[in-house]
C-alpha positions in Angstrom: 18.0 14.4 -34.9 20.3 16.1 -31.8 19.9 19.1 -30.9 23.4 21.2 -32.0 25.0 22.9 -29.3 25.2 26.2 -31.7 21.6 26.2 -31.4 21.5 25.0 -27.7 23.8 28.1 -26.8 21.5 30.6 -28.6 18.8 29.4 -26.3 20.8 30.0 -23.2 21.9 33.2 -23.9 18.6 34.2 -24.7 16.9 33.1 -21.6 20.1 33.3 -19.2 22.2 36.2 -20.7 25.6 36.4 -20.4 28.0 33.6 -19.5 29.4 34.1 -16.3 33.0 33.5 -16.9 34.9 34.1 -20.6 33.8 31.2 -22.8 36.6 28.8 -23.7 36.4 26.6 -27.1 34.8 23.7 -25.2 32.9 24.9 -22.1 30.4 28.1 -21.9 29.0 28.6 -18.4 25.5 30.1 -17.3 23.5 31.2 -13.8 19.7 30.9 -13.5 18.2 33.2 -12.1 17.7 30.6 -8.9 21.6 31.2 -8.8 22.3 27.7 -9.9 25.3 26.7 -12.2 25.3 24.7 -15.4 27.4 24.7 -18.7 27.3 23.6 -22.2 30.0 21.5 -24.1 30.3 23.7 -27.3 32.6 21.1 -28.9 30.3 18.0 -28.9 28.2 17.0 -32.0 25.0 17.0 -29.6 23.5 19.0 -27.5 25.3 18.2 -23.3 24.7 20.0 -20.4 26.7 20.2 -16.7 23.9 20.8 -13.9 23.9 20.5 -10.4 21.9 17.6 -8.3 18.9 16.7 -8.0 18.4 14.8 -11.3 15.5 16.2 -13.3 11.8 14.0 -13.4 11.9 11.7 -16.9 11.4 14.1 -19.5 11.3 13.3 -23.3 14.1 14.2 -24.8 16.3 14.5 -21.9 18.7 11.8 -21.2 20.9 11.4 -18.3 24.5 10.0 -19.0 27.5 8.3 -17.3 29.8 10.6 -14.9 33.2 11.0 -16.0 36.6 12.3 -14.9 37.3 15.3 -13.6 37.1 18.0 -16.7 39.5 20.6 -16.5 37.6 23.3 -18.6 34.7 23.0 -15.6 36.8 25.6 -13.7 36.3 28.7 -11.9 32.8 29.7 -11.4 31.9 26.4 -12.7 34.2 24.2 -10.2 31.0 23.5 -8.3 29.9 21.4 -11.4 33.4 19.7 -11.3 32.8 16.9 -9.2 31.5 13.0 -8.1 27.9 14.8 -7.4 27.7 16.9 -11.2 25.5 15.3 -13.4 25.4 15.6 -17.1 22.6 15.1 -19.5 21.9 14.8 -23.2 18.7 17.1 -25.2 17.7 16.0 -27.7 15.7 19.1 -29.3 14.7 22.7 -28.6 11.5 21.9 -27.0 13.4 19.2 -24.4 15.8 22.1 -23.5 13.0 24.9 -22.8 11.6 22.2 -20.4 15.0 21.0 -18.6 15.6 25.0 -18.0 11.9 25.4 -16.6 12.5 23.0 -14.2 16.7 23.9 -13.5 15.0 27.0 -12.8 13.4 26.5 -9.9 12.2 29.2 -8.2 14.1 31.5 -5.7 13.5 32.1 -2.2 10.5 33.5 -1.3 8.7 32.5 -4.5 5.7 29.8 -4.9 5.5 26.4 -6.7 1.9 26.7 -7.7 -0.1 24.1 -6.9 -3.7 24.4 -8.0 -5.9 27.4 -8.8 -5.4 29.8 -5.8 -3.1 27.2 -3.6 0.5 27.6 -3.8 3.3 26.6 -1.6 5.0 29.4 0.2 9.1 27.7 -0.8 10.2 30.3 2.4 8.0 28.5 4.8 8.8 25.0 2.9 12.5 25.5 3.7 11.5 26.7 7.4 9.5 23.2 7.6 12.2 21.3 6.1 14.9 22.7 8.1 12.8 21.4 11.3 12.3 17.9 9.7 15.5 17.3 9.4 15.8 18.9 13.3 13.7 16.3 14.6 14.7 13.4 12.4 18.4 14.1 13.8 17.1 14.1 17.7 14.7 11.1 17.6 17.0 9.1 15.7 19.5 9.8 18.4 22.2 11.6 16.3 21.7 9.9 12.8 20.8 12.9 10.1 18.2 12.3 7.8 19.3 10.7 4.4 15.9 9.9 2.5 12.9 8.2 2.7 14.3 5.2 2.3 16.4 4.3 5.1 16.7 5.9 8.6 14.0 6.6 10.6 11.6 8.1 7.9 11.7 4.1 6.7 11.2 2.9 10.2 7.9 5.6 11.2 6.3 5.8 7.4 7.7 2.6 5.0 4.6 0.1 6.0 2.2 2.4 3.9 3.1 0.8 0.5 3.6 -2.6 2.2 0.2 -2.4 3.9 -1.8 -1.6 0.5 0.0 -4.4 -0.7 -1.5 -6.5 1.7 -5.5 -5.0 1.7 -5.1 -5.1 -2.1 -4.3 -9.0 -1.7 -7.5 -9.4 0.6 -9.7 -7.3 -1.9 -8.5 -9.1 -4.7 -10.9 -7.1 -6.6 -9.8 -8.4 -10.2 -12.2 -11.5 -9.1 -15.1 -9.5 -8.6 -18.3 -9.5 -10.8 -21.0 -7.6 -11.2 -23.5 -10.5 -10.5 -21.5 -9.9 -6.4 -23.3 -6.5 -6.3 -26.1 -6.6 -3.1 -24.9 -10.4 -2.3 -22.6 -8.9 0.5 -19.2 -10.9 -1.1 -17.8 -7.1 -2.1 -18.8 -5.5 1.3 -17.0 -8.3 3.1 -13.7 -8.1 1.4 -13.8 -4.4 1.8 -14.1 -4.6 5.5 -11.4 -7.3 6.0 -9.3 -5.1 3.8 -9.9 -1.9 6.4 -9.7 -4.2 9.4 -6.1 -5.2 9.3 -4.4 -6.0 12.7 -2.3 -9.3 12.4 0.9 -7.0 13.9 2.6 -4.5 15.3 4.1 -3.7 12.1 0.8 -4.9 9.7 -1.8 -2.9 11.0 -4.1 -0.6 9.3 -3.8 2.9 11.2 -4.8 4.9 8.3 -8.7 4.8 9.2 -10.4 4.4 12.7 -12.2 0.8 12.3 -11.8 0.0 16.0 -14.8 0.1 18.7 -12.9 1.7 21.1 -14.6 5.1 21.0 -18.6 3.8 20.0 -20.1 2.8 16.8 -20.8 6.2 15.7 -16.8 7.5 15.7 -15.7 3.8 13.3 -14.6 5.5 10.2 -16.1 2.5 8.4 -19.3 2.3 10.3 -21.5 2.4 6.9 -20.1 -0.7 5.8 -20.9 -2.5 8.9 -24.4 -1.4 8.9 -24.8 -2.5 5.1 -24.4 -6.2 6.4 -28.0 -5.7 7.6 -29.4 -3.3 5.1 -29.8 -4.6 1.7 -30.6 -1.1 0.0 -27.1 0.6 1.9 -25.3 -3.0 0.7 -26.2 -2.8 -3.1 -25.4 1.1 -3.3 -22.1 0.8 -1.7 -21.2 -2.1 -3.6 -22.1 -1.1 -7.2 -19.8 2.4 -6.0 -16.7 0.1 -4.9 -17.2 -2.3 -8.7 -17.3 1.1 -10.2 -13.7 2.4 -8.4 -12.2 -0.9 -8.4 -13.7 -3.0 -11.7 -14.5 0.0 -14.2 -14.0 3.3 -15.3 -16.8 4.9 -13.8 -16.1 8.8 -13.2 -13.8 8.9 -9.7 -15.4 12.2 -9.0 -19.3 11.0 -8.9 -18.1 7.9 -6.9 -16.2 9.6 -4.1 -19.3 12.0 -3.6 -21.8 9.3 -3.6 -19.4 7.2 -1.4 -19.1 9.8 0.5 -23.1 10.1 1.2 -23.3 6.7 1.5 -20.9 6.7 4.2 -21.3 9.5 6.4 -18.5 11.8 4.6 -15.9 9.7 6.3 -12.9 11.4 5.3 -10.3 8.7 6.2 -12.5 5.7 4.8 -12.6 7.1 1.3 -9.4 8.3 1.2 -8.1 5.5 2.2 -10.5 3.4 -0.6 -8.8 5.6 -3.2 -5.2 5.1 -2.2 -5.6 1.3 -2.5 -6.8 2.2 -6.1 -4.1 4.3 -7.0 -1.2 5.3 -4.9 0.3 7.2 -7.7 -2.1 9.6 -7.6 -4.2 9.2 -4.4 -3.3 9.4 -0.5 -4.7 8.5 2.7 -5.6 11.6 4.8 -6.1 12.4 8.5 -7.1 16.0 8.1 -6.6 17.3 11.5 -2.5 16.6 11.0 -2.5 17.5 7.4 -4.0 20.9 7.9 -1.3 21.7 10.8 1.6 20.7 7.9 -0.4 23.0 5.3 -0.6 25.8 7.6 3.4 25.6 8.2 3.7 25.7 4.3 1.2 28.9 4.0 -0.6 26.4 1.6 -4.1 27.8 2.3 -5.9 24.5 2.3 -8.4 23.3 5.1 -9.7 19.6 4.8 -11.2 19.1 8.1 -15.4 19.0 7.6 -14.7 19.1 3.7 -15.2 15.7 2.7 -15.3 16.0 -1.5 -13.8 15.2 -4.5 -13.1 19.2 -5.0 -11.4 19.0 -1.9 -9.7 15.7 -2.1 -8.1 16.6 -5.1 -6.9 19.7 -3.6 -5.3 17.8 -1.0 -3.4 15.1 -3.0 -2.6 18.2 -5.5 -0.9 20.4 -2.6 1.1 16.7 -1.4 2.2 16.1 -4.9 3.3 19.9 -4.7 5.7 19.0 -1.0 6.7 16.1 -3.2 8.0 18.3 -6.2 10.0 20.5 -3.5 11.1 18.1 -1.9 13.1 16.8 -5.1 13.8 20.3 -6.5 14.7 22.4 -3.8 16.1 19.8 -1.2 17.5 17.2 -3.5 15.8 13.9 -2.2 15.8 11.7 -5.2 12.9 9.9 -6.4 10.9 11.3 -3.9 7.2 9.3 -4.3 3.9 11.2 -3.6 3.9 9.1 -0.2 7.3 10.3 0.8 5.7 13.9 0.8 3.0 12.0 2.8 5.2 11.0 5.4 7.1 14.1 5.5 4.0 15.7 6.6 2.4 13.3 8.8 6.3 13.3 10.7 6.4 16.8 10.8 3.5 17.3 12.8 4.1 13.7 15.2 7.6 13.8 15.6 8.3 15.4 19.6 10.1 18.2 19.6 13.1 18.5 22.2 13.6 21.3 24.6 16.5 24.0 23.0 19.9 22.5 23.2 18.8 19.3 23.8 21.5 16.8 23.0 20.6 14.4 19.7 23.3 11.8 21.7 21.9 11.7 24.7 18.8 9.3 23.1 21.8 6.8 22.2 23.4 6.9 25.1 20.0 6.3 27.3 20.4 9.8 29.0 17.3 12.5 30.0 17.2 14.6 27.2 14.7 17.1 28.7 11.1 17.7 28.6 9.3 18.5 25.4 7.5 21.7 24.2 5.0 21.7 21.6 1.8 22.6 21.7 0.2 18.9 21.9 3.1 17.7 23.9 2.6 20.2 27.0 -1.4 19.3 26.5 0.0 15.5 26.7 2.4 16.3 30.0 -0.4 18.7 31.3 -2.7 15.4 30.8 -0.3 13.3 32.6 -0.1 15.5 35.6 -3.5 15.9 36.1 -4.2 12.3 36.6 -0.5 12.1 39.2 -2.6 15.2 41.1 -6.1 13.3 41.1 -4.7 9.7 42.1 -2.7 11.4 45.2 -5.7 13.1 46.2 -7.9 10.5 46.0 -6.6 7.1 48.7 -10.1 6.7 50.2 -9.5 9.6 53.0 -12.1 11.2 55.1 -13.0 14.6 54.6 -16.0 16.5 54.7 -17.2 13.7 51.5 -15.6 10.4 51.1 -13.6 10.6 47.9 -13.8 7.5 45.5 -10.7 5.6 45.3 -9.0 6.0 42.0 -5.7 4.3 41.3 -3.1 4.5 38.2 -2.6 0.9 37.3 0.3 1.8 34.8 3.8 3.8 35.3 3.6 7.4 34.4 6.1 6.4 31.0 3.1 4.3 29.9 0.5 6.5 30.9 1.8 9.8 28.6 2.8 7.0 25.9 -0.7 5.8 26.2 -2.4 9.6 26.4 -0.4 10.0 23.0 -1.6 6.8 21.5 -5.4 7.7 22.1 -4.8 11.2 20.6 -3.3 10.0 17.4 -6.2 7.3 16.8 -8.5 10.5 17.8 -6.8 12.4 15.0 -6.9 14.9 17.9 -10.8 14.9 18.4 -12.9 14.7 21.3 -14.1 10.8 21.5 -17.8 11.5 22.2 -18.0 15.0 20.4 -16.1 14.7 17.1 -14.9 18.2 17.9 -11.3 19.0 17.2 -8.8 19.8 20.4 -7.2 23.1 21.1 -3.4 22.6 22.4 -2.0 24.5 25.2 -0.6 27.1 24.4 -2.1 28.1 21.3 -5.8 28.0 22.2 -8.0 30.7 22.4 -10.9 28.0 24.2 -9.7 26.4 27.2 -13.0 24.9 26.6 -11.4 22.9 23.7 -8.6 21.6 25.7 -8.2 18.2 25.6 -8.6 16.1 28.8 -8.2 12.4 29.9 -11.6 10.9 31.2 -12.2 7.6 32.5 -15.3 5.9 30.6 -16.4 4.7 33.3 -16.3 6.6 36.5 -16.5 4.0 39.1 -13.1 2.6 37.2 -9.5 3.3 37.5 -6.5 4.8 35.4 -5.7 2.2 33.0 -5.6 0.9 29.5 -9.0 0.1 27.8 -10.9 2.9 30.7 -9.2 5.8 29.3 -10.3 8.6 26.3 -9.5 11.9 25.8 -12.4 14.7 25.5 -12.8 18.4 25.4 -12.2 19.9 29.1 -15.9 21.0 28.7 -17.3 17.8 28.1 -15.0 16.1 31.0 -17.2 18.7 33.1 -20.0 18.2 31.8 -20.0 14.4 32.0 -18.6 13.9 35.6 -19.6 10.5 37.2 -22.4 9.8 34.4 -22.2 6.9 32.2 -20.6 6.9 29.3 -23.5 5.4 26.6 -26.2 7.6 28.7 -24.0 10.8 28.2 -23.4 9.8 24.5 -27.4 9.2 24.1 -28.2 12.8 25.5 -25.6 14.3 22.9 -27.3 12.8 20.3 -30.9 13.9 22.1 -29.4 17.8 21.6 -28.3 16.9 18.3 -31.4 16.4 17.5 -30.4 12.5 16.8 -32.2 9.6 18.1 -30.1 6.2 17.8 
C-alpha cells in the first residue's frame, strides 16, 4: 500500500520544520539541513517527491520515475528543482521515506561520513581533494574537464582494472578446480599465470610487483614461486586459495594465514581478494593509498599492516570516497573501483606549476615545470645524473674518473625515473624502506636516489633503480647481489 502524502508531509515537517515558501494546494517545499531543496506533491494519491541530483543508491521502497515538463507550482525557492536535471521519485511507506531523507541529508560542510569505528572522512578535506582532482584531470587532459569515471581520462589511466580481473579470472578458471588439485602444484600454477600478466601495453598486471627487476626477495609473489619446489609451502597455499576461491571458508582466517604463508605481501593478497570479489574487495599499494587518506584526514595507515583488521579498514574507508563521491559530488553510479582510481590518480597525476595553461598540452606547448613533492625528487633525480655524466668524459685529474654515459634523452630518462618509482610503490629497491620526497622530508637520508646496479655500467634502461640517498652512499662501486647479501647479514638473514 502507498504511502499518502498527508502522512508523508507530517514526516517532513517533523524532521525539516517549516516549508520554506507558503504551501500551495499541489506543491509544499522543504530545506535540509544540508541546505538542499526538495518538495512534495500534496495532490497525488501516493507518496512523490522533487529532489535534486545525484540519484539515491537502490532502496526498497523508493522508486525513481520518468521526468516531465516543466511544473509551474515548482517555483520560487523551489525553481532549482524545476528543471531537465530534477529528479522525482515515488515512497512507498514511512520506513522508505526516513531512509531517502537520511541519505538527502547528507551531511554539511565540515561534517564526517563515518566510515568504521574511529575512521571517518573529514567531507572539508574530501571537497579540498576533489577540487584538485578535477584540477589535474582538466590540465593533463589538455583542457577537457572531468565528466566521470567512465569516459575521459579517468577511463583512459584506471578502466583496465575491471577488464584485467576479467582476464586473470579466465586464466584461474577456478570453478574447475578440485580438491584432489591441492599439493599437485595445478592451483599454484594458475595462480601465478593469473599474477604474471604482460601480453600488452594495455593488459598488463601492475597491481602487484611479480617482475625480477629488483631481486627475488622484493617479487610480491615470491612465496608462490618458491612453493614450486617446496611441497609443504605448495599444499598450504593451495588448500588457502580452494578455500577463497572453491568454498566458504572464513575470508578473515585465510587472508591471515595467506598472509604468513606469503611473507605479508600486501599487494599479493589484496590483489587475490579483488579477483574474488570486486564488489567488496580492492587491490592496494599502501604507500599511495596512505598519501590519499592523509589528504582526506581519514586516519588510516596500511603500510607494514598487512591483516584482515586492516584490509577491511582499507576497502571500508574506499567504499566511504565512493559514497562521497555520489552524494556530495554527484558522480553517478560511482563503483568501489572508481573511488579506487580517484585515489590512486590523486596522488600520480603531475601537478603543473600555478597558472599553467590546461591548452597549452593540446597545442604541444611548454607548460612549465612541475612541483610536487615526488616530482622535484624526480627532476632533482634527473639532474643529478645531467651533472654526473658531464663530469665524468674520461678526463685526467688528480684520479681518472670512470666514464659514465646517458644512453637515453633526458624526456626518457625522468619518464623512466618515474616508471621505476611507481613499480617501487616509492620504496628503496634493496631496502624495502619507504622514500621521503623533497620538500617534505625531515631525513635527507630517505631521499630517493638513482643508482646504477652495476657500477662499471652506464645510464640506461634495465641498469637503473632508485634507493635511499643513504644506501646510494653506502653502496658506491660495490656489486649489487654482494651489497644485498651484507643487508641481509645485518638483518640477521642468511639467503
Amino acid at each position: 500500500m502507498s504511502l499518502h502524502p498527508w502522512v508523508a508531509e507530517g514526516i517532513l515537517r517533523a524532521r525539516l520544520a517549516e516549508p520554506i515558501k507558503s504551501p500551495t494546494q499541489k506543491v509544499i517545499g522543504f530545506k535540509t539541513t544540508a541546505g538542499r531543496i526538495l518538495a512534495l506533491h500534496r495532490e497525488a494519491t501516493e507518496t512523490r517527491v522533487w529532489f535534486l541530483p545525484p540519484a539515491p543508491p537502490p532502496f526498497n521502497g523508493i522508486t525513481l520515475m520518468p521526468k516531465v515538463a516543466i511544473n509551474s507550482n515548482l517555483d520560487g525557492e523551489l525553481d532549482v528543482l524545476n528543471n531537465e536535471n530534477g529528479l522525482r521519485a515515488e515512497v512507498d511507506n514511512e520506513a522508505a521515506l526516513h531512509r531517502f531523507l537520511d541519505w538527502y541529508g547528507a551531511p554539511a560542510v565540515g561534517a564526517q561520513l563515518s566510515v568504521q569505528g574511529e575512521l571517518a572522512l573529514d567531507l572539508d578535506a574530501f571537497r579540498s581533494a576533489f577540487k584538485r582532482f578535477k584540477t589535474l584531470i582538466l590540465f593533463k587532459s589538455g583542457g577537457h574537464p572531468f565528466a566521470n569515471f567512465r569516459e575521459g581520462l579517468a577511463a583512459a589511466w584506471e578502466d583496465y582494472k575491471p577488464r584485467l580481473r576479467d582476464h586473470a579470472l579466465g586464466i584461474l578458471d577456478p570453478g574447475t578446480w578440485t580438491s584432489d588439485a591441492i599439493g599437485s602444484g595445478v592451483i599454484l600454477e594458475r595462480t601465478i599465470t593469473a599474477i604474471e600478466i604482460y601480453e600488452s601495453r594495455t593488459k598488463r598486471n601492475n597491481l602487484v610487483l611479480w617482475q625480477n627487476q629488483y631481486g627475488h626477495a622484493n617479487r610480491e609473489h615470491r612465496a608462490l614461486l618458491e612453493a614450486r619446489t617446496n611441497p609443504r609451502l605448495r599444499t598450504a597455499i593451495e588448500g588457502e586459495l580452494y578455500g577463497l576461491f572453491r568454498t566458504d571458508a572464513d575470508e578473515a582466517t585465510t587472508f591471515d594465514r595467506l598472509a604468513a604463508l606469503t611473507y605479508a605481501k600486501y599487494p599479493l593478497l589484496a590483489y587475490l581478494f579483488f579477483l574474488k570479489d570486486m564488489d567488496r574487495f580492492l587491490p592496494i599499494r599502501p604507500t599511495t593509498f596512505d598519501r590519499a587518506f592523509r589528504d582526506m584526514n581519514i586516519d588510516l595507515v596500511t603500510v607494514r599492516n598487512c591483516s584482515w583488521q586492516n584490509y577491511t579498514r582499507y576497502n571500508a574507508a574506499i567504499a566511504a570516497i565512493r559514497d562521497a563521491l555520489t552524494r556530495i559530488e554527484g558522480i553517478q553510479d560511482a563503483r568501489l573501483i572508481d573511488a579506487h582510481s580517484f585515489c590512486w590518480m590523486l596522488e600520480r597525476m603531475e601537478a603543473p606549476e600555478p597558472g599553467a595553461d590546461a591548452g597549452a598540452r593540446r597545442r604541444g606547448q611548454d607548460v612549465g615545470r612541475i612541483f610536487g613533492p615526488r616530482e622535484k625528487s624526480i627532476w632533482e633525480m634527473k639532474a643529478s645524473v645531467l651533472q654526473t655524466v658531464s663530469q665524468a668524459r674520461g678526463q685526467i685529474e688528480e684520479r681518472k674518473i670512470k666514464l659514465k654515459e646517458l644512453r637515453m634523452t633526458e624526456g626518457a630518462l625522468e619518464a623512466l625515473i618515474a616508471q621505476l618509482m611507481e613499480q617501487q610503490d616509492d620504496r628503496c629497491a634493496l631496502t624495502g624502506l619507504p622514500f621521503q620526497f623533497r620538500g617534505v622530508h625531515d631525513d635527507p637520508n630517505s631521499l630517493p636516489s638513482l643508482d646504477r646496479i652495476d657500477s662499471n655500467g652506464h645510464y640506461e634502461n634495465g641498469n637503473l633503480q632508485v634507493v635511499c640517498r643513504f644506501v646510494n652512499f653506502w653502496k658506491q662501486d660495490a656489486d649489487n647481489e654482494e651489497f644485498k647479501r651484507l643487508l641481509m647479514l645485518v638483518r640477521g638473514i642468511e639467503e
